[in-house]
N, C-alpha and C positions, 0 to 999 in steps of 0.2 A: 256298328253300334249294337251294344245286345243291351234289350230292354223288352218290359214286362209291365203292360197295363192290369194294376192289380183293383178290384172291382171291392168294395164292402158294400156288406148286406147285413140288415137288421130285422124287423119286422117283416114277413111274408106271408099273407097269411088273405084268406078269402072274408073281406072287408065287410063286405055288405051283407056279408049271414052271420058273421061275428057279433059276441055281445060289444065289443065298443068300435064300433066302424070307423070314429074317429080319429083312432090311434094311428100316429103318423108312423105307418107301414106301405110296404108295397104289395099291392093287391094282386092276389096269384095268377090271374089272369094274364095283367103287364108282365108278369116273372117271367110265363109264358115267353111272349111277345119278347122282352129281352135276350134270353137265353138265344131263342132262332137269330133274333137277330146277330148274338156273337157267333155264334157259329157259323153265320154268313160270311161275316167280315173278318173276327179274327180267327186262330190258331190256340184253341183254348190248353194250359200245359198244366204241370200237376207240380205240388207243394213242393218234390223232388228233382223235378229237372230244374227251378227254380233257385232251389238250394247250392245246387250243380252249379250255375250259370258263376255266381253270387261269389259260392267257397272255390270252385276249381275251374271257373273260366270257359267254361262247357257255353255251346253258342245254343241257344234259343230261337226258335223260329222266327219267320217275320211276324207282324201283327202280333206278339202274343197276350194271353190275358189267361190269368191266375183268379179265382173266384174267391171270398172270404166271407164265414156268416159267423157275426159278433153275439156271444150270450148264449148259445148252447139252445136258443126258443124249441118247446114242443112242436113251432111251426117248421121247423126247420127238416125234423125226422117226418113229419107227417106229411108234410105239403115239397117241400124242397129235393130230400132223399130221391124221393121214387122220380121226381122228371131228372134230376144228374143221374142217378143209375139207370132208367131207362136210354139216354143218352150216352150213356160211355164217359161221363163226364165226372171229374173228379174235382167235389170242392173243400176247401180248409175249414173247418170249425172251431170255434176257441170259446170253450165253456169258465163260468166264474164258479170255481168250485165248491164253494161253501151253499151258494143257491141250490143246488143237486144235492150235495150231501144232507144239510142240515133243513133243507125246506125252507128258506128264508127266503124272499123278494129284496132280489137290490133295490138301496134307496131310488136310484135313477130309473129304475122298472116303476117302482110306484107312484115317483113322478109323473113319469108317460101315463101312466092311467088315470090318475089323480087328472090332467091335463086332456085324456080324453073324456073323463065321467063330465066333466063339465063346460059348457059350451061357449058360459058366458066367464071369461078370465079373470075379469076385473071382481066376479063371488070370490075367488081363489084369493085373489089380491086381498081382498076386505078380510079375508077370513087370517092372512098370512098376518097384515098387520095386527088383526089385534092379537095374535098371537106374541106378537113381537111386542105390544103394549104390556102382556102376562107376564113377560119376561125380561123386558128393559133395564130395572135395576138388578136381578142375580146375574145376569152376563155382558151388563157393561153396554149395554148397545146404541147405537146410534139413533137418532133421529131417523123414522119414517122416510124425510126429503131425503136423506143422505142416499141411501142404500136406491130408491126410486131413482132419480140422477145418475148414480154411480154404474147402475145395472143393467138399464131400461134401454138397451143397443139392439136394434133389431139387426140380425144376421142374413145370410145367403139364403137359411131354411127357415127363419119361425121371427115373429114380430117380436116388440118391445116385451108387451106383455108375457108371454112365453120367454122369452128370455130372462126376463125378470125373475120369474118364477124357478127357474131352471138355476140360474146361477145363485142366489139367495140360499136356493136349498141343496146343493150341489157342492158347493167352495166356500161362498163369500162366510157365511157362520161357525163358530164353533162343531165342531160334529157330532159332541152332545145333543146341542138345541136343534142341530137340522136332521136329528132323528126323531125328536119331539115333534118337532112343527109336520115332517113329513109323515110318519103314524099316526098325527093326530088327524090330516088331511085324507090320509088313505081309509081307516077307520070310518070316516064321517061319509063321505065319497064314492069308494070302491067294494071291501070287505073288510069283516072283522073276522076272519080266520084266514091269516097269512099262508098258514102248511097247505090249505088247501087250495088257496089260488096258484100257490107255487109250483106244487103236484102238478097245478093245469098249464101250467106258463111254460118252463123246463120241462127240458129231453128227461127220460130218467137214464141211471147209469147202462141199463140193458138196453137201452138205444142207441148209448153211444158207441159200446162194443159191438154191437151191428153196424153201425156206420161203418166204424173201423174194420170189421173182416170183409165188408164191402167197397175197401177201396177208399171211402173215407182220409183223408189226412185230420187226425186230433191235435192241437196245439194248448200251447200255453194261455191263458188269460187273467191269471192274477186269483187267490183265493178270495178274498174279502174285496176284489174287485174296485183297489180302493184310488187313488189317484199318486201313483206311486212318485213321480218327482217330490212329492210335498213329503214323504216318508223319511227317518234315519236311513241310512246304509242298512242297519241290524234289519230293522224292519220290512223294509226292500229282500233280504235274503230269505227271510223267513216267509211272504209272500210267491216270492217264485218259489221257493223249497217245494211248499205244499202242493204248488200248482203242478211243478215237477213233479211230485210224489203220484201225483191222479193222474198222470201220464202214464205210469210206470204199472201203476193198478189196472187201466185199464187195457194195457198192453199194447201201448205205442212205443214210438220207434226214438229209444232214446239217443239214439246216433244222428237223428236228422230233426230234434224238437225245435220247435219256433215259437214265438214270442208276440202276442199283438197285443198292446200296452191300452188296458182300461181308458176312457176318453181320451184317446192318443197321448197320453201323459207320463213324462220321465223325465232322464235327467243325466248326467254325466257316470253316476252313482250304477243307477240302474245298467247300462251299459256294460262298464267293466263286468259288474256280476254276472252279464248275459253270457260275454266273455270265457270267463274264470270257468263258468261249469258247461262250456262249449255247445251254448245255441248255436244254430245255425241261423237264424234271419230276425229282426224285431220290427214289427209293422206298426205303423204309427197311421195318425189321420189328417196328415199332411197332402194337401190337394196336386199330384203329380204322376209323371208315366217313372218307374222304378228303372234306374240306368244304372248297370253294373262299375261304367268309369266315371261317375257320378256322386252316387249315393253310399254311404256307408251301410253297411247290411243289418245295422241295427237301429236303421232310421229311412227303411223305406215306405213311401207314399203309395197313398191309394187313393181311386176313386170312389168317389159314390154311385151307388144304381141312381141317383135322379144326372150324372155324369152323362149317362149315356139311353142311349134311345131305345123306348117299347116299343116298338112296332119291328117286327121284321123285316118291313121293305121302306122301311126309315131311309134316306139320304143319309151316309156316315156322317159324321161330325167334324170340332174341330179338334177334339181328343185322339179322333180314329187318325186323323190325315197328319199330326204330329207325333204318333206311334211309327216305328221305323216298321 
C-alpha cells in the first residue's frame, strides 16, 4: 500500500503574547511538541516525492507524512520557516493571492478575528441580526428563526454559536450582504485599516521567494480565495489562471504545481481544469490517510494538526497505527 498522511495547518503563532490569544490557532510551542513528535514516528517526505508516488507510481516510505500551511500567515515565514529549515524539513504552502497582492483580508480571516475580538458570541449574534433586520426587505431574507435552525450545528471543532456565525457569513447569504455584515463587524470589532492589519497577517511576496530558494514547496490556493464549486467553469479558470500566474512570478515549479482547494471546496468542473493545464495533486479537507490505489489525485485528504498528538512522547494514535 503506498500512502501519505498529509497533515493541514493554519494558525501557528505564540498565543499568549499575541494580540488576540483567542484565535483558534495552534500555539507555537505545541508546533514544537508536534513536529518531534512526527519525526519520531513518521517518515516526513516532500511535495515531490508525493507527486511521484501519485503521477508515476514511485513508492513512499512507510509511515509517511507530507506537512501543508493554508493562507500564506506571516506566522508561517516567521514562526514555522525557521523550525522546518532548522530541521531539514520541507513543508507545502498555498497562498490566497489577491490577500498579498492587493492588501486585502479574506472574508474568512476576518471572521476568525471578528470571532476571536469577542468572547461573548451571542454580542456577534445580536449585532449579526440586526444587521439582517437593516437589510430584510432589499435582499429578500428570511426570518431570524429560519437561518438560527438551519445553521446553528455545532461541529467536531467549534459550537452552534460559531458555527452559526461562520456559515451565515461564509455561504448561507448573498456575497454582497456577507461583505456588509462582515466589514461592518470587523470595522466595529477588530480594525478600521484593512492594508495594515493585512501587511501584519500575510507572508509578503519577498518571504515567499525565500521560502521558495529555501526548499519551500509554493502551491496553488485560488486568487479571491473564493469557494470554487459554487463558481461558473469561466470563473473557476480564471481563479486558478491567476493563482497559476503567482506561481510563475514567484518562480515555482510549474512542472510539479498543486492545488489545495479554499474551504476544501470544488467540484467536478474544477477538476477537469486542474486536469487540462496539468496540476499535479488537489488537496481537499477531507478527513483521511491519502492512498494512491484509492484516491483520485485531485481529491486527496488531509488531516488536521488537532488529528494528531503535541507532545513528543505521546503514545501514537489511531491515525498513526492505521498509516501503512
Amino acid at each position: 500500500m503506498n500512502e501519505v498522511t498529509i497533515i493541514m495547518y493554519h494558525y501557528v503563532r505564540d498565543l499568549k503574547h499575541s494580540k488576540y490569544p483567542k484565535i483558534n490557532g495552534l500555539d507555537l510551542p505545541l508546533f514544537v511538541e508536534q513536529i518531534e513528535y512526527i519525526k519520531k514516528n513518521y517518515n516526513v517526505v516532500t511535495m515531490e516525492s508525493v507527486i511521484k508516488a501519485f503521477d508515476e507510481g514511485s513508492q513512499l516510505p512507510p509511515k509517511s507524512a507530507l506537512l501543508t500551511f493554508d493562507d500564506a500567515y506571516s506566522d508561517h515565514y516567521n514562526y514555522v520557516f525557521p523550525i522546518l529549515d532548522e530541521r531539514h524539513i520541507q513543508g507545502s504552502f498555498f497562498p490566497p493571492v489577491k490577500a498579498l497582492t492587493d492588501h486585502t483580508v479574506l472574508d474568512v480571516n476576518k471572521i476568525h478575528f471578528i470571532l476571536a475580538a469577542v468572547e461573548n458570541k451571542n454580542i456577534l449574534i445580536d449585532d449579526i441580526l440586526s444587521q439582517l433586520k437593516v437589510y430584510r426587505d432589499e435582499y429578500n431574507l428570511e426570518s431570524d428563526l429560519y437561518y438560527l435552525e438551519k445553521l446553528s450545528i455545532a461541529n467536531r471543532f467549534d459550537k452552534k454559536e460559531v458555527i452559526f456565525i461562520k456559515r451565515l457569513l461564509q455561504v448561507e447569504l448573498k456575497e454582497e450582504l456577507r461583505k456588509l455584515i462582515t466589514n461592518y463587524l470587523f470595522n466595529k470589532y477588530v480594525s478600521k485599516n484593512e492594508e495594515t492589519f493585512s501587511r501584519d497577517l500575510y507572508m509578503s511576496i519577498d518571504q515567499i521567494k525565500c521560502m521558495k530558494r529555501n526548499g519551500m514547496h509554493i502551491g496553488c490556493h485560488g486568487y479571491d480565495h473564493y469557494w470554487l464549486g459554487s463558481l461558473s467553469k469561466a470563473k473557476q479558470v480564471e481563479e486558478i489562471n491567476k493563482s497559476l500566474d503567482f506561481i510563475r512570478d514567484i518562480g515555482g515549479d510549474e512542472t510539479n504545481w498543486t492545488m489545495c482547494y479554499p474551504y476544501g471546496n470544488y467540484d467536478q468542473n474544477t477538476m477537469d481544469i486542474l486536469k487540462d493545464k496539468g496540476c499535479k495533486l488537489g488537496l481537499t479537507t477531507e478527513v483521511d490517510i491519502a492512498v494512491t490505489k484509492i484516491h483520485n489525485q485531485y481529491e486527496l485528504p488531509r488531516l488536521d494538526t488537532n488529528d494528531i498528538p503535541k507532545d513528543r512522547y505521546e503514545t501514537p494514535n489511531g491515525w498513526y497505527i492505521k498509516a501503512y
